[in-house]
Steps between C-alpha positions, in 0.01 A plus 500: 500500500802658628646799442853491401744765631796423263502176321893557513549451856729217506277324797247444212744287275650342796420085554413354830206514683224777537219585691165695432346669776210735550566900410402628853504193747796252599310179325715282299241390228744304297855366482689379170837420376655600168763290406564517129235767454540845664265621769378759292436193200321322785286794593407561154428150439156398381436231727523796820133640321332216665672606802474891457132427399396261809667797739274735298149365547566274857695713674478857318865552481521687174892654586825280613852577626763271447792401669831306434725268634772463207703235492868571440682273227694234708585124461304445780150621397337236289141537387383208699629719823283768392228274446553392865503856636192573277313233681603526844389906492194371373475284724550732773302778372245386363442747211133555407633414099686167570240292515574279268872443619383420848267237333762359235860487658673463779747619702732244435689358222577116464834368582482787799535372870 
């Protein structure tokens, strides 16, 4: 479904979080994380055909861009912290493919005030 340029960019093999948008209009379909999976593992994933598919025939987006947010290797970026940046874009955004995180977790994390 989309075209890649150079599978050796390192932005493709980075980890962090990732966004799919639509080729020629600002519309933030989808937003991920990779942690322990690059973003290019997590586009090539199987479980994004459901989502690549459902763009397809509902909304006839057959072309993506992506973008990335990677996450530099420090002691203070945990996974759970992406998690919570994850879900408060989500949140915000409301991306077309995130249904079923805005239906199955939260924004917050127990043991948070």
């Amino acid at each position: 479904m989309v075209p890649f340029r150079d599978e050796g960019d390192p932005r493709w093999h980075a980890y962090g979080l990732y966004a799919y948008l639509r080729a020629r209009h600002p519309e933030v379909l989808y937003i991920g994380k990779a942690v322990g999976r690059t973003i290019l593992q997590r586009l090539k994933d199987p479980d994004k055909n459901v989502l690549f598919n459902d763009l397809a025939r509902e909304r006839g987006i057959r072309s993506i861009r992506v973008i990335v947010a990677a996450v530099e290797a420090n002691h203070n970026i945990t996974r759970h912290l992406i998690l919570d940046i994850e879900s408060l874009l989500i949140y915000e955004i409301n991306p077309w493919g995130n249904i079923q995180s805005r239906q199955g977790r939260g924004i917050s994390r127990p043991g948070l005030v």
